[in-house]
Every structure is written in C-alpha cells, then in structure tokens.
N, CA, C and O atoms as a GROMACS GRO file, in nm:
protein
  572
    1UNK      N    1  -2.099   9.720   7.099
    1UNK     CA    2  -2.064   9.655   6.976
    1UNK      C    3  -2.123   9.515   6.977
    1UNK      O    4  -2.146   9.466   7.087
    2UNK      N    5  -2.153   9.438   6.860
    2UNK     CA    6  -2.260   9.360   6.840
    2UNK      C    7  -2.190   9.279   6.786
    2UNK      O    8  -2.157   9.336   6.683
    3UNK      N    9  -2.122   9.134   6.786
    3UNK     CA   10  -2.051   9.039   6.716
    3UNK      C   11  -2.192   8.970   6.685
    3UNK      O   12  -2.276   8.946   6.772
    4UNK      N   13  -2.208   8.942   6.535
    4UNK     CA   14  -2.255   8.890   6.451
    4UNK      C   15  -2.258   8.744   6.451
    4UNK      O   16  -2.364   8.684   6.462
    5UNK      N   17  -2.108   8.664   6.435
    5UNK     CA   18  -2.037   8.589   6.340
    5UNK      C   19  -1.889   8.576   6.288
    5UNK      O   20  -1.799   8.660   6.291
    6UNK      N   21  -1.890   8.452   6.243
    6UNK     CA   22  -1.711   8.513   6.152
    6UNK      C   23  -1.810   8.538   6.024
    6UNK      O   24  -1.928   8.513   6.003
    7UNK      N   25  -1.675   8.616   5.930
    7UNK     CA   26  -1.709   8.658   5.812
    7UNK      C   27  -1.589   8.641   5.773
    7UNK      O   28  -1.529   8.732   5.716
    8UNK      N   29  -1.536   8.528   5.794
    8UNK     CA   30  -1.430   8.436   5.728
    8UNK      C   31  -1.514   8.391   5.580
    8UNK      O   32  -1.622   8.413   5.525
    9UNK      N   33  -1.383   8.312   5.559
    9UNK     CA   34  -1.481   8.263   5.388
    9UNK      C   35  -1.536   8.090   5.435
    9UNK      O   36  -1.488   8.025   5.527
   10UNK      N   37  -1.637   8.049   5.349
   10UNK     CA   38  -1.708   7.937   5.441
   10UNK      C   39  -1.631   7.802   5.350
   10UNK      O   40  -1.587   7.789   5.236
   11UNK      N   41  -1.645   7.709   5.480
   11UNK     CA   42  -1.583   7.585   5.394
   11UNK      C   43  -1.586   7.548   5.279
   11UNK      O   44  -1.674   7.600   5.212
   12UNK      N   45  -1.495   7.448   5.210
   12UNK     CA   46  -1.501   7.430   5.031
   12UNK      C   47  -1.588   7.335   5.057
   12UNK      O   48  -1.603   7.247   5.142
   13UNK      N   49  -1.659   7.384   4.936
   13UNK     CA   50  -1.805   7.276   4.895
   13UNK      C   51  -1.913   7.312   4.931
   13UNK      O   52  -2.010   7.276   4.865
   14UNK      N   53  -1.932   7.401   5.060
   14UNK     CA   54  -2.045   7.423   5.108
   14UNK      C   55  -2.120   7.546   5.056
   14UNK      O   56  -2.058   7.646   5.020
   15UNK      N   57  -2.268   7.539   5.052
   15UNK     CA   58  -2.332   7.693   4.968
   15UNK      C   59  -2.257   7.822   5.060
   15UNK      O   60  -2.195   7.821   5.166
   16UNK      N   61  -2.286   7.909   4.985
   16UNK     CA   62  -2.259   8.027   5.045
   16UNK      C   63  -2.386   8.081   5.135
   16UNK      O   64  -2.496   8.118   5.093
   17UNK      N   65  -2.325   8.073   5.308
   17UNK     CA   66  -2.419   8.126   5.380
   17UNK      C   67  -2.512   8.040   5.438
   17UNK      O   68  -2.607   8.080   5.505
   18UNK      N   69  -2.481   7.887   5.406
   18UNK     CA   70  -2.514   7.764   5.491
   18UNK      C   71  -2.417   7.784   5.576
   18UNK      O   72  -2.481   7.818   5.675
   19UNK      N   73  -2.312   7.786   5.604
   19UNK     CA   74  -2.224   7.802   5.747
   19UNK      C   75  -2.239   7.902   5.846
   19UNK      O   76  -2.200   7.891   5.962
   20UNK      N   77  -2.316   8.032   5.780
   20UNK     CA   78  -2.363   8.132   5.902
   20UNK      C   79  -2.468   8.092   6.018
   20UNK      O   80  -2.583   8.052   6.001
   21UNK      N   81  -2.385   8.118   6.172
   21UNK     CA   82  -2.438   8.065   6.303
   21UNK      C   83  -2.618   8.088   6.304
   21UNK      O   84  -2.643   8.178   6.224
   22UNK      N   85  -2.727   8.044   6.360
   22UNK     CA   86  -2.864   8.069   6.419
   22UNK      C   87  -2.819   8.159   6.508
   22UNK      O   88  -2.718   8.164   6.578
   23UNK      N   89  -2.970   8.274   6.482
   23UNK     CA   90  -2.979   8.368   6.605
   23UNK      C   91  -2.970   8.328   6.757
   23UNK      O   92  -2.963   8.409   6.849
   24UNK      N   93  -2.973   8.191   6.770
   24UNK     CA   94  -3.026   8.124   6.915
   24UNK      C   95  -2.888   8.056   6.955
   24UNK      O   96  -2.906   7.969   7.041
   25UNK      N   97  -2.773   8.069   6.920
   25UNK     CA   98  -2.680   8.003   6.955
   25UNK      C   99  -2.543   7.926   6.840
   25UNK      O  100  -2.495   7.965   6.733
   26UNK      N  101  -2.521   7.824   6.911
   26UNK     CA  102  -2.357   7.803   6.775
   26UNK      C  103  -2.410   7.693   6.728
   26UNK      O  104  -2.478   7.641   6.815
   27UNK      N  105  -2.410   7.630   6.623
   27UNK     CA  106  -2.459   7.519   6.527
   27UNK      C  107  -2.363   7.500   6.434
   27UNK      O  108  -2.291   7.585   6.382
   28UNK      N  109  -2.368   7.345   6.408
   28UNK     CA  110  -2.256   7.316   6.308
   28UNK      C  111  -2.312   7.273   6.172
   28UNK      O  112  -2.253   7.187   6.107
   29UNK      N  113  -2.406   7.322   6.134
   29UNK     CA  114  -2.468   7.294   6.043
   29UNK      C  115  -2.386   7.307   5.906
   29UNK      O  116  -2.392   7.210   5.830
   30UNK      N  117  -2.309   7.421   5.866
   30UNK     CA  118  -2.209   7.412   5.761
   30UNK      C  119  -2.138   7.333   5.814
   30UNK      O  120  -2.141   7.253   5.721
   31UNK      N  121  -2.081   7.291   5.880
   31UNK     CA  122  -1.938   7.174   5.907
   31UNK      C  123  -2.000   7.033   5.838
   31UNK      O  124  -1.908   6.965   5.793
   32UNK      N  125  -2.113   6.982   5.820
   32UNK     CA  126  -2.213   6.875   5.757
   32UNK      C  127  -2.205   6.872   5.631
   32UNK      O  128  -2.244   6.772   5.572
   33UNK      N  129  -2.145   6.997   5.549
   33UNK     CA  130  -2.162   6.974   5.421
   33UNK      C  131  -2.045   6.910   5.337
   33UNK      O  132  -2.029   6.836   5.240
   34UNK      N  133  -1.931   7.018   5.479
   34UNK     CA  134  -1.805   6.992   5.424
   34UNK      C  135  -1.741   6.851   5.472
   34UNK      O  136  -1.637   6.798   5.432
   35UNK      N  137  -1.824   6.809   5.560
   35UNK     CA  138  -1.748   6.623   5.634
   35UNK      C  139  -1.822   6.540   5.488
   35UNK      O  140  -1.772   6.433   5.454
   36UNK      N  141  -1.919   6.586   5.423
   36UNK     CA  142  -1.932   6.506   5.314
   36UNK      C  143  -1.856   6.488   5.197
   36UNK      O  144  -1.836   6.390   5.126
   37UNK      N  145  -1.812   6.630   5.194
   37UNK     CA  146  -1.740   6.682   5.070
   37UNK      C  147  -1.588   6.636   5.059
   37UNK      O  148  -1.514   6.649   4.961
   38UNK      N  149  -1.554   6.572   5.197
   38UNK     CA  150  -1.411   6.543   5.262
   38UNK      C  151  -1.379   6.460   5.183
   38UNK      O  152  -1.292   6.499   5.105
   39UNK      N  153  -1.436   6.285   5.160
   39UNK     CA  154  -1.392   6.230   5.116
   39UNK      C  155  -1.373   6.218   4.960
   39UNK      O  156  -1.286   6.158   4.897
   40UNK      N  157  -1.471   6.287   4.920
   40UNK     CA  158  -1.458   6.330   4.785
   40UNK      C  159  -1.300   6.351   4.729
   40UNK      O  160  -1.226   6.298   4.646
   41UNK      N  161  -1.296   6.470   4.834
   41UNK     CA  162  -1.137   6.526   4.744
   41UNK      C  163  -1.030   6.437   4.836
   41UNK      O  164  -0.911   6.464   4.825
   42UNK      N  165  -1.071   6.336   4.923
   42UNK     CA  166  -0.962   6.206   4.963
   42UNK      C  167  -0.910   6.181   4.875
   42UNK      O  168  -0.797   6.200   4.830
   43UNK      N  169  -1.087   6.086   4.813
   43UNK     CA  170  -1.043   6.012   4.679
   43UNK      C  171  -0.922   6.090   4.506
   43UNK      O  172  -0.844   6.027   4.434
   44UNK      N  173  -0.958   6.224   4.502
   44UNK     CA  174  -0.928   6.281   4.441
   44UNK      C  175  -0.765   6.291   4.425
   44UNK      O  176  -0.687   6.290   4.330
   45UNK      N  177  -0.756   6.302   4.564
   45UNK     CA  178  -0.602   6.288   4.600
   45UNK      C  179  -0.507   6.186   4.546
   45UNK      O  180  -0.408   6.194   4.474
   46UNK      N  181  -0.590   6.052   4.625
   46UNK     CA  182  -0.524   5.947   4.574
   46UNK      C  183  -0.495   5.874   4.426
   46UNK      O  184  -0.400   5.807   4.384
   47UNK      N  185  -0.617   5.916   4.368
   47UNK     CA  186  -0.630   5.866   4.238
   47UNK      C  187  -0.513   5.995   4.164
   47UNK      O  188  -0.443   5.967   4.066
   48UNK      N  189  -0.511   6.095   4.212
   48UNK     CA  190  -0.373   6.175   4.139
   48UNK      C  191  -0.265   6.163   4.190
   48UNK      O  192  -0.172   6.225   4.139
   49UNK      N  193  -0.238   6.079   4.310
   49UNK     CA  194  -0.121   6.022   4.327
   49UNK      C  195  -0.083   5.922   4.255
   49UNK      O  196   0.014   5.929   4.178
   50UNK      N  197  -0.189   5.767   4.279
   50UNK     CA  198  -0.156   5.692   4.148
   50UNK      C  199  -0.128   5.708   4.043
   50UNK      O  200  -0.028   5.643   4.009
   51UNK      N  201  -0.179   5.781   3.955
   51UNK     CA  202  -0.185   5.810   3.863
   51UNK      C  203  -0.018   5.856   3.822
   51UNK      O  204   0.053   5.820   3.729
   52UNK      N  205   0.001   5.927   3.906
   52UNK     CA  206   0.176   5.986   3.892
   52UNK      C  207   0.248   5.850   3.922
   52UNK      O  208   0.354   5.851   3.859
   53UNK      N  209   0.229   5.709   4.009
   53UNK     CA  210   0.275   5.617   4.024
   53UNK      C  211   0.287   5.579   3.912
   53UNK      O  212   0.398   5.550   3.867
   54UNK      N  213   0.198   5.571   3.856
   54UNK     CA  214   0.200   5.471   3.704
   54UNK      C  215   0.296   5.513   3.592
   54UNK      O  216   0.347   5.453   3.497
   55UNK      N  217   0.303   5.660   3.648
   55UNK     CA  218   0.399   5.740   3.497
   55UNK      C  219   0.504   5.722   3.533
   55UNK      O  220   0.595   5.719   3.451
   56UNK      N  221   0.521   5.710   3.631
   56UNK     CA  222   0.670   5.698   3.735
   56UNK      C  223   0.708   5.565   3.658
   56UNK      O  224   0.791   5.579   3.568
   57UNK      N  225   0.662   5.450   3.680
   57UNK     CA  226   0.629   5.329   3.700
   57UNK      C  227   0.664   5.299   3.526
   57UNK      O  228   0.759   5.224   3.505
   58UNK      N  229   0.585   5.359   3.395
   58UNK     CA  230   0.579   5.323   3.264
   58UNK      C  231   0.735   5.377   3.222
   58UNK      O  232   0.805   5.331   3.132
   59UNK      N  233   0.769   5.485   3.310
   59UNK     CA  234   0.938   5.554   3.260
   59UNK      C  235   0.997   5.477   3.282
   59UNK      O  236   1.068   5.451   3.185
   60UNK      N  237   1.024   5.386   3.402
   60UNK     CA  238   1.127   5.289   3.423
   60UNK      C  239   1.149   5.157   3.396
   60UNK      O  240   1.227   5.073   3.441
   61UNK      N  241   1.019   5.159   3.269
   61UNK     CA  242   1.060   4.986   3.237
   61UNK      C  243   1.116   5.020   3.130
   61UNK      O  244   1.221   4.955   3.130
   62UNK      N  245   1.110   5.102   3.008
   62UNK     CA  246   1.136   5.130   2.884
   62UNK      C  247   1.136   5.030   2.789
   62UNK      O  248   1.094   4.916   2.812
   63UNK      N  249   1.186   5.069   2.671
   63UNK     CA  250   1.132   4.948   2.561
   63UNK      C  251   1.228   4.858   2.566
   63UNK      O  252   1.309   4.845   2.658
   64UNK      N  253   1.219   4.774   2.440
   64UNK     CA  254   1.325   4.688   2.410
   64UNK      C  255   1.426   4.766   2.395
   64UNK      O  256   1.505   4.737   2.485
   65UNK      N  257   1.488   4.891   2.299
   65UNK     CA  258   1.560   4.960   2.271
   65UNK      C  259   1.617   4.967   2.424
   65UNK      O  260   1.691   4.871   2.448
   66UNK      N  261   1.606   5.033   2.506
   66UNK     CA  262   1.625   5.066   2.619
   66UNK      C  263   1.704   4.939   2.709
   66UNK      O  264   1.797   4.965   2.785
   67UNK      N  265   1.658   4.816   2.692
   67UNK     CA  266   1.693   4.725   2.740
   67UNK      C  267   1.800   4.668   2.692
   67UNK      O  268   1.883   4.599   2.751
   68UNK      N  269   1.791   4.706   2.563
   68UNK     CA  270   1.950   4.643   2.504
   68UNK      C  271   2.036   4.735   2.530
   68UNK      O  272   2.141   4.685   2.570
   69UNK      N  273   2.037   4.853   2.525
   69UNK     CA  274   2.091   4.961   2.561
   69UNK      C  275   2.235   4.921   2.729
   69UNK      O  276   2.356   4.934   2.748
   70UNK      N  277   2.094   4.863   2.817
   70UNK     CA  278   2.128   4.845   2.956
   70UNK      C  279   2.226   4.702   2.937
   70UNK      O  280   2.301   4.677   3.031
   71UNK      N  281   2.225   4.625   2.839
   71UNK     CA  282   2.247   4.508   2.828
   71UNK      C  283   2.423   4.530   2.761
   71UNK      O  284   2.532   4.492   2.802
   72UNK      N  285   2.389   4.596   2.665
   72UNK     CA  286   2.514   4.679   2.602
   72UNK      C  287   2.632   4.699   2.668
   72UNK      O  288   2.747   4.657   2.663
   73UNK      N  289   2.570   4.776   2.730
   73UNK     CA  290   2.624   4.856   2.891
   73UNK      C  291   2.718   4.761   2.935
   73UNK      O  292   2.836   4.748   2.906
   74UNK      N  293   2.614   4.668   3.044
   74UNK     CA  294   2.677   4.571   3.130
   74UNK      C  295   2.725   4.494   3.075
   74UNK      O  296   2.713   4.399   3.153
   75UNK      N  297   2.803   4.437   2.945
   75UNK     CA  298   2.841   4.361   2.858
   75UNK      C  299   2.966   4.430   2.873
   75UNK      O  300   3.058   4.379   2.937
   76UNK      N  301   2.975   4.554   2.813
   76UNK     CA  302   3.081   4.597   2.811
   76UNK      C  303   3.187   4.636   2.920
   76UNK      O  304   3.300   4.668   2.884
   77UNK      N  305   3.156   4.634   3.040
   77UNK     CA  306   3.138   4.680   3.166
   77UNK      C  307   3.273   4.518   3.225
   77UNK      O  308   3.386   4.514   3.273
   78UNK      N  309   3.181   4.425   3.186
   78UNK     CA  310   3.279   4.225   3.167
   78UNK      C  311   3.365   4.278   3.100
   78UNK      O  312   3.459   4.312   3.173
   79UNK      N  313   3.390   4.318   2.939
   79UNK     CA  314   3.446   4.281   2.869
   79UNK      C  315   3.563   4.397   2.930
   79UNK      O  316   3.667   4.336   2.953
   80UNK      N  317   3.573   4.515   2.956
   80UNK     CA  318   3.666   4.598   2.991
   80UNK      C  319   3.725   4.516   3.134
   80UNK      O  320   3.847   4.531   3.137
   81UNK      N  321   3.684   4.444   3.237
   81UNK     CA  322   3.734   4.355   3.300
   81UNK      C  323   3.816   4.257   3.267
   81UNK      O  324   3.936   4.248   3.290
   82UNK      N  325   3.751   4.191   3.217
   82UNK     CA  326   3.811   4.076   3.105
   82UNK      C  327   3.967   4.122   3.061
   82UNK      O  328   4.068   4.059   3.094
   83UNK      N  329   3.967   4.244   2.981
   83UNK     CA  330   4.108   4.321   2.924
   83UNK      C  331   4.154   4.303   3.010
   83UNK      O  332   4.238   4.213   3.009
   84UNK      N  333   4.134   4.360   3.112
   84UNK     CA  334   4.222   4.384   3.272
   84UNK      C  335   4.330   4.211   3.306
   84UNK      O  336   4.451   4.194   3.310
   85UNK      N  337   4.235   4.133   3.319
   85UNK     CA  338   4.280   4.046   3.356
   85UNK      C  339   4.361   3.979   3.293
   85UNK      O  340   4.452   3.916   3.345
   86UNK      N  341   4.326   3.987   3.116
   86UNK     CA  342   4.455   3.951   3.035
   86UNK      C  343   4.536   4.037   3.063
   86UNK      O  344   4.631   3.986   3.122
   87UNK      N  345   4.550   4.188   3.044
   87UNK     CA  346   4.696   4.217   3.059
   87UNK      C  347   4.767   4.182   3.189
   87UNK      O  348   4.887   4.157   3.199
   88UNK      N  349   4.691   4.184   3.272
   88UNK     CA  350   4.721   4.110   3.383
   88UNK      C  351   4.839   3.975   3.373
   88UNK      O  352   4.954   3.962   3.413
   89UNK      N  353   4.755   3.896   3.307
   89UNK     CA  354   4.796   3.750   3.267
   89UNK      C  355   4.929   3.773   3.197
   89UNK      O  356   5.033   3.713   3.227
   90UNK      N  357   4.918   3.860   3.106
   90UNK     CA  358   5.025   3.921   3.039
   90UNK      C  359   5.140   3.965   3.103
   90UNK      O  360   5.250   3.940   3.055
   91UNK      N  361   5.127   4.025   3.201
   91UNK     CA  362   5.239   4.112   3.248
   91UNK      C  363   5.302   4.016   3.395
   91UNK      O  364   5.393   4.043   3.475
   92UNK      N  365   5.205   3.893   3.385
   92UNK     CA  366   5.243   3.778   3.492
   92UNK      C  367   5.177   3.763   3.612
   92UNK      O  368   5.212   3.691   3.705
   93UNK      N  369   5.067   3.843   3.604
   93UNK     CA  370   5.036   3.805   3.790
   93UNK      C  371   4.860   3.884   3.770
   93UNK      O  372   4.865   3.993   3.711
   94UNK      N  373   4.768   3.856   3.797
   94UNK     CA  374   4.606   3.877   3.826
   94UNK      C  375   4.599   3.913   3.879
   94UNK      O  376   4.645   3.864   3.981
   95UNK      N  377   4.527   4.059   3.892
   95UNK     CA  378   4.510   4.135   4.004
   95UNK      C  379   4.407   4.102   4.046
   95UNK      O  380   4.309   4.109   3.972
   96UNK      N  381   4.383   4.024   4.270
   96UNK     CA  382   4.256   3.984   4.291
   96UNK      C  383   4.158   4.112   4.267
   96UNK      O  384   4.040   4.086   4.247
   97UNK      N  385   4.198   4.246   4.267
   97UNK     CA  386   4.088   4.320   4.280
   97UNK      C  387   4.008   4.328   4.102
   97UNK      O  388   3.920   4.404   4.060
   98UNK      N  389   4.070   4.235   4.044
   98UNK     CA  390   4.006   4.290   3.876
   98UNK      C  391   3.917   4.129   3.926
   98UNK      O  392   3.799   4.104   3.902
   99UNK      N  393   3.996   4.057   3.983
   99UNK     CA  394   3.888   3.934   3.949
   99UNK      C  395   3.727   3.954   4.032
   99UNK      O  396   3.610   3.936   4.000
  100UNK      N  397   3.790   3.995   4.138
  100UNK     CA  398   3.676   4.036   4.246
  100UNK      C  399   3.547   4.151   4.143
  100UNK      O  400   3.428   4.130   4.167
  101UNK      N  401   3.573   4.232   4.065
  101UNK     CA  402   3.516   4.290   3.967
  101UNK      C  403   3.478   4.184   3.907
  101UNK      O  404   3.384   4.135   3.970
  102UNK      N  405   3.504   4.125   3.819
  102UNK     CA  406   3.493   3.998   3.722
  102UNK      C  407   3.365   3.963   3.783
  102UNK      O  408   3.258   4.006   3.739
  103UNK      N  409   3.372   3.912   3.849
  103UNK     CA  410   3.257   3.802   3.959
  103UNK      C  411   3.143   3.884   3.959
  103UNK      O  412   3.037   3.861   3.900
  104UNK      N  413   3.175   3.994   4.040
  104UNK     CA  414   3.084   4.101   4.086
  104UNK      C  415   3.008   4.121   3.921
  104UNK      O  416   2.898   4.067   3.904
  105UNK      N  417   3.062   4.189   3.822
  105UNK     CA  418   3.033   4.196   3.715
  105UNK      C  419   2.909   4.076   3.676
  105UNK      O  420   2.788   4.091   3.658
  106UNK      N  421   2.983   3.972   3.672
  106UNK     CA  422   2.895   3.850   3.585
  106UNK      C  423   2.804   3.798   3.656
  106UNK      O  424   2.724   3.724   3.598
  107UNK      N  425   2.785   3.825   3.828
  107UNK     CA  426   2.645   3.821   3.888
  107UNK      C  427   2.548   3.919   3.865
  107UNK      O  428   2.425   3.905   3.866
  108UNK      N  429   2.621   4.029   3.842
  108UNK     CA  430   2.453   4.125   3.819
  108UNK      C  431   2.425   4.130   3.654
  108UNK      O  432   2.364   4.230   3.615
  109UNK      N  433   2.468   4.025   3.547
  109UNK     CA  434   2.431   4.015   3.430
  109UNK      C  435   2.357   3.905   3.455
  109UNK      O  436   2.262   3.889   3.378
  110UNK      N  437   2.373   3.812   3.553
  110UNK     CA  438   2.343   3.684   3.531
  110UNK      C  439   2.156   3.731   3.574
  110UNK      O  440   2.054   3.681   3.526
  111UNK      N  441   2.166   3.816   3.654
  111UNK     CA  442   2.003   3.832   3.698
  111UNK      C  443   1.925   3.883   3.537
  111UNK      O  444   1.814   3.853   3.494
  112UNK      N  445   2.037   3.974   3.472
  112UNK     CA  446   1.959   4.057   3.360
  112UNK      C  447   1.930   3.916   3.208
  112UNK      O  448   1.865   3.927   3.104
  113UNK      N  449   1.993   3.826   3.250
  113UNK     CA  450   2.040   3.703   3.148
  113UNK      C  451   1.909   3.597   3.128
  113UNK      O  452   1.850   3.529   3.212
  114UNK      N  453   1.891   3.612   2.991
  114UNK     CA  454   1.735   3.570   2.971
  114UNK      C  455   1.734   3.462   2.846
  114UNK      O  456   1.638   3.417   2.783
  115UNK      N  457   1.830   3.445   2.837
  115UNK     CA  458   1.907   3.301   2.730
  115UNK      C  459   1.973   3.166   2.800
  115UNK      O  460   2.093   3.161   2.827
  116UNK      N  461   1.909   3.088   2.820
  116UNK     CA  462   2.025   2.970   2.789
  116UNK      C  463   2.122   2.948   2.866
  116UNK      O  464   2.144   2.925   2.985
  117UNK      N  465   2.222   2.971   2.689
  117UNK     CA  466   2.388   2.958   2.681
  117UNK      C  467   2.409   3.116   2.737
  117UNK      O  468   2.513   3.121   2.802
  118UNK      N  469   2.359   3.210   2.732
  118UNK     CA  470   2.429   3.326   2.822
  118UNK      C  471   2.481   3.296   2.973
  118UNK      O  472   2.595   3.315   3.015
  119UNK      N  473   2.348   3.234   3.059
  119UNK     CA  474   2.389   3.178   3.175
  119UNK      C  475   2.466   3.098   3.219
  119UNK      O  476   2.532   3.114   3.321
  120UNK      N  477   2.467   2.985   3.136
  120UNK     CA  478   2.589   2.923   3.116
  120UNK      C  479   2.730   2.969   3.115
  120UNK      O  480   2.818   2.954   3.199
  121UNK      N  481   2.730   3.042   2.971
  121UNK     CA  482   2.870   3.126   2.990
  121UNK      C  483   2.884   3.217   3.113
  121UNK      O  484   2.999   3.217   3.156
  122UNK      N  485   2.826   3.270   3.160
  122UNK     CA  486   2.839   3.381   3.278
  122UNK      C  487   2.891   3.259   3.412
  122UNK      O  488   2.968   3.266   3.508
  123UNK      N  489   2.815   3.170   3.362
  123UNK     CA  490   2.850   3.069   3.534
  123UNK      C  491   3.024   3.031   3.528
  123UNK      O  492   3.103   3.022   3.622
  124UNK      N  493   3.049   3.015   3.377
  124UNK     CA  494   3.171   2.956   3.316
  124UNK      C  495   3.269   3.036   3.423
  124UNK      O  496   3.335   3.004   3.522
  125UNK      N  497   3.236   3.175   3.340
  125UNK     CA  498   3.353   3.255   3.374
  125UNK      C  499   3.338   3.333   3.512
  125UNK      O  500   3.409   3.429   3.540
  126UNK      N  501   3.253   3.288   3.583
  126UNK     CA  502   3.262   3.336   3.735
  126UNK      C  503   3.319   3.220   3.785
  126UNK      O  504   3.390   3.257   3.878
  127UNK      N  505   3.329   3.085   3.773
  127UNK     CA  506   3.334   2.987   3.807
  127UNK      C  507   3.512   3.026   3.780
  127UNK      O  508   3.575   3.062   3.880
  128UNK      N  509   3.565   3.019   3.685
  128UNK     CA  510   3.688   3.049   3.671
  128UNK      C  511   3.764   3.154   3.727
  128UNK      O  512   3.887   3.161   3.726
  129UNK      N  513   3.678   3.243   3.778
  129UNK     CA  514   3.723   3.345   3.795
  129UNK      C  515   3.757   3.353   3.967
  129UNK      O  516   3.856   3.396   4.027
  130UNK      N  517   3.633   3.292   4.014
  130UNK     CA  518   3.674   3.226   4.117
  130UNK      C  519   3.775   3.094   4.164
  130UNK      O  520   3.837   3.106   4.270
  131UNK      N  521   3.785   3.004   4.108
  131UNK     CA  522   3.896   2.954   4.105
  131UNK      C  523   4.055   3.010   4.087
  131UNK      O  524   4.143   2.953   4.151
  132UNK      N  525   4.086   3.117   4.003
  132UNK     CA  526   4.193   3.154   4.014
  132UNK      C  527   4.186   3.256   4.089
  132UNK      O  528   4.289   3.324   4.092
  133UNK      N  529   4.060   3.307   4.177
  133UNK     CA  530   4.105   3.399   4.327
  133UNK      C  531   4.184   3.328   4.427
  133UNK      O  532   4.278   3.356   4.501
  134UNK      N  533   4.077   3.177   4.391
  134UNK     CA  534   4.143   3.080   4.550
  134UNK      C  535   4.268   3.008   4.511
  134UNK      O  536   4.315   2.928   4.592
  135UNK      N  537   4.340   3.028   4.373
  135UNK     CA  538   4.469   3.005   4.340
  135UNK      C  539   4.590   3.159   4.419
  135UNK      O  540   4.704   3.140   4.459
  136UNK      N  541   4.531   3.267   4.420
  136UNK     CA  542   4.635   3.366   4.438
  136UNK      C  543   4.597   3.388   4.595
  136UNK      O  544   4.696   3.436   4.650
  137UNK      N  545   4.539   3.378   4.646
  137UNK     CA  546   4.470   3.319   4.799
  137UNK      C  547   4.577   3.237   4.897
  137UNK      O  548   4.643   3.256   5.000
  138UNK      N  549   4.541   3.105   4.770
  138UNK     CA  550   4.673   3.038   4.811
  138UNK      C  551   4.775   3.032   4.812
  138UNK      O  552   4.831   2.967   4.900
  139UNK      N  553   4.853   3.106   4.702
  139UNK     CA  554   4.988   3.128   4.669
  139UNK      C  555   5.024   3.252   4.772
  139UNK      O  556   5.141   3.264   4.806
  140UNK      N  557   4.925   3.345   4.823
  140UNK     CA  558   4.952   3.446   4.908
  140UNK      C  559   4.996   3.377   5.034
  140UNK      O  560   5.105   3.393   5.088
  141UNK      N  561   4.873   3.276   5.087
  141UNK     CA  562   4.939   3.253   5.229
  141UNK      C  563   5.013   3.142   5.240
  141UNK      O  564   5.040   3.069   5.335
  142UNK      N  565   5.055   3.143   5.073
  142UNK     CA  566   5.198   3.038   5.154
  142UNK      C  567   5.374   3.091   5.138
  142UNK      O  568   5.482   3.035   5.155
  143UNK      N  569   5.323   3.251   5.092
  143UNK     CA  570   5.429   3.310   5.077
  143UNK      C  571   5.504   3.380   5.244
  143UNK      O  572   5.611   3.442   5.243
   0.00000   0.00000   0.00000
C-alpha cells in the first residue's frame, strides 16, 4: 500500500492543491499561504468585535428622553425617602436607617446633577440629613 498524502481539506485561503506534499519529501509550501492569510482574518476579527463595542457602547448612553427618564427615577427614589422621614418626624422619632437612605440617595444624584441650584439643594439636604444622624447618635449614647 502506497500513502500518497493527506486528503484532508487544504488550509483557508490557500489554492486548491498548493498544499499537496513534493514527490521528494515533506514541504511546507501550503502552510505560506495560509501564515499570510492569518492576519487578514486577525484583523477581521477585531474590527467585528469593535464594531459590537460601539453598539454596545451607543445603547447605553441613550437620548435626552432616556436621561430624564433616569433623572425622574432618582428624584423620586429622595422624594419617597423624604415621606419616610416626615412621617417619621410625625410619629416623633427618625428612623437612622431612612436618613442613612436620604444621604445615600442625594450622593448618587449629586454625581447625575448638572445645574447649579440642584447641587446646592442636594448638599442642603444631605448636610441636614447628616446632622440629625449625629443628633440621634447622640441622644442614643447618652441613653
């Protein structure tokens, strides 16, 4: 029996039948076509990875709509705190865990806060809000 060769299928890119061995021994003569052809579909790769980066990338900024949307949100997010703490106030005593919200709340608006007097007000009422933690703080450890 007489081995020929493989008669596998020949590398991508290369002609058909440039990869078959010389009568005189093993040669890599098809492997030359395809180390050229390599970086080709590198590049190919990457540029369709980016490419998905960018779409990735254009979904998550969204429009203005979108932004007020998020703004909406975290507005309302204070203001349902806010309730808390009046009825709170109301019923005689602040719960530290609504103020600790409060705070928490009006720092991650303050990053989204692109006015002014918004920042201002946000400093107001963290500023207060912290002050009457270190009021029930104190009234705790002197009970």
């Amino acid at each position: 029996m007489k081995v020929n060769g493989p008669s596998g299928a020949a590398p991508a890119g290369a002609p058909r039948g440039a990869g078959a061995p010389a009568a005189s021994g093993f040669s890599l003569d098809g492997l030359a076509g395809a180390s050229e052809a390599a970086p080709a579909a590198r590049t190919g790769g990457v540029a369709s990875l980016s490419s998905l980066d960018a779409l990735i990338a254009l979904q998550e900024v969204g429009g203005p709509l979108e932004r007020r949307r998020k703004a909406v949100r975290r507005a309302g997010k204070i203001l349902d705190v806010l309730d808390e703490v009046k009825l709170g106030l109301l019923d005689g005593g602040i719960p530290p865990a609504a103020l600790d919200r409060l705070i928490l709340a009006v720092k991650m608006e303050r990053g989204e806060a692109d006015e002014p007097r918004l920042r201002d007000l946000l400093d107001e009422v963290e500023t207060r809000a912290a002050v009457e933690l270190a009021k029930l703080e104190v009234a705790r450890a002197t009970i």
